[in-house]
C-alpha positions, 0 to 999 in steps of 0.5 A: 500500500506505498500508495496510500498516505493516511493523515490523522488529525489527533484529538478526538479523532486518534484520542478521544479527548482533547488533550490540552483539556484533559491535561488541565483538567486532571491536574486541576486547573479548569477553572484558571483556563476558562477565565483566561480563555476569552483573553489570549488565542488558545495556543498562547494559553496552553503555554500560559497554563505550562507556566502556571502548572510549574509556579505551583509544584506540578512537575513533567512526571506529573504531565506524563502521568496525566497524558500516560491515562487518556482515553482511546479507543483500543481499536483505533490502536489496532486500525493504526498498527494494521494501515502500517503493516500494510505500508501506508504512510502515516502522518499526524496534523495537529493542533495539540503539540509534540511533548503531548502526542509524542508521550502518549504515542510512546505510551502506546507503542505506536509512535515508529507507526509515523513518519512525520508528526505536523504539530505545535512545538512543545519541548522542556526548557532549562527550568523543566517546564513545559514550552507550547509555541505556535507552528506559525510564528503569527507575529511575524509571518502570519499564514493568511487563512482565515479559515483557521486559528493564527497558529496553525493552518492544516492546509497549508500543511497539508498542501506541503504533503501533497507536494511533497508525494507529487514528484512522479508519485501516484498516491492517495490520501486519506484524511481523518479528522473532527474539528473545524480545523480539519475543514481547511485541510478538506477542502485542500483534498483532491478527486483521488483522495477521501476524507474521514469526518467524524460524525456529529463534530464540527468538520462534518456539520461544514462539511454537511452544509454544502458536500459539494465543495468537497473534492475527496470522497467523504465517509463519516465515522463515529467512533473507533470500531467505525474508523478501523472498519471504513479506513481499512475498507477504503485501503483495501479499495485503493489497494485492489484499484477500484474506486470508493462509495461515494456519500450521499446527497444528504450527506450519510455515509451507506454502510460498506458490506463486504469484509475486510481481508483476515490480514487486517483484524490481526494486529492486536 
């Protein structure tokens, strides 16, 4: 499947949480962040909130601790292993940030799965504290979309994918994602390529307002039992040439009958 590049977003879509919340909810800080959310973009914030958890004795092991717990669904675990045995390209474009994905991908064994992580730059400074920085410096070279929040574009980073496979290579994408971030990317997609809302969250209700703006395939998923069996499946299809179903007018997703190979339910 060298053909196939499947793009994960990564909260509620790989984790089924957001994981700047979880993290300053489990360590018992939900009520500084709301009162500073109105007041500074949400990226500045979550550095903000780093700096907060160490002025009052919350440590990295702590965050780790936080991060090593958060909720996923095991077969989202399994759709990622199997897509990799079978030699697609996995890539994450987030808007969490690398301390928080790279921990819990470690945690789960799954971070050799991808060979890039597109996402906020978080490291641990001289002081151990935790540093969140914005993927575009904003200030100075702002990215212009008005469809996305001032730290990030996926896009834009998805067009740098694409670019980047363009060269004399035939590959198709598969785009998973939730949030309203992950509708700029979407629409970025070509007539080859699918695109994987999940169902309910804010890119499927702009996706739904008007399908047609929308290149790729479109097949809506609900949780991770969904995710592993329409990813696999449109792998499959990509893999045995043939083309994909098409959404429906009303943009719901007709149920895939046909099985999947034995191959894929394997990787546990």
């Amino acid at each position: 499947m060298a053909g196939i590049v499947v793009v994960f977003d990564f909260d509620k879509t790989i984790v089924d949480c957001d994981s700047d919340n979880w993290v300053v909810d489990e360590l018992g800080f939900n009520e500084l962040f709301n009162r500073l959310l109105p007041t500074m973009p949400w990226n500045t914030l979550m550095d903000k909130m780093m700096m907060e958890l160490h002025s009052h004795g919350k440590t990295i092991e702590d965050i780790v601790q936080v991060l090593q717990r958060i909720p996923i669904h095991p077969r989202i675990i399994h759709a990622i292993k199997a897509a990799h045995a079978l030699g697609c390209d996995l890539r994450i474009v987030s808007d969490a940030n690398t301390f928080f994905i790279e921990t819990i991908l470690k945690h789960l064994k799954i971070k050799e799965c991808f060979s890039e992580i597109n996402t906020n730059p978080g490291y641990i400074n001289g002081e151990e504290r935790l540093r969140i920085l914005p993927y575009h410096d904003f200030n100075n070279s702002p990215h212009g979309c008005t469809l996305c929040p001032p730290n990030m574009c996926k896009g834009e980073i998805i067009e740098k994918i694409q670019d980047s496979i363009s060269s004399g290579e035939k590959k198709r994408v598969i785009y998973l994602g939730d949030g309203s971030g992950d509708y700029c990317p979407s629409l970025r997609l070509k007539d080859k390529d699918f695109v994987m809302p999940r169902k309910n969250f804010p890119v499927w209700e702009l996706i739904c307002k008007d399908p047609l703006l929308i290149k790729a395939e479109i097949h809506e998923w609900s949780d991770g039992e969904e995710l592993e069996r329409i990813s696999l499946q449109l792998i499959n299809k990509i893999s045995l040439g043939e083309s994909a179903q098409n959404i429906s007018a009303d943009c719901k997703l007709e149920t895939i009958r046909e099985p999947f190979p034995q191959v894929l339910l394997a990787h546990r």
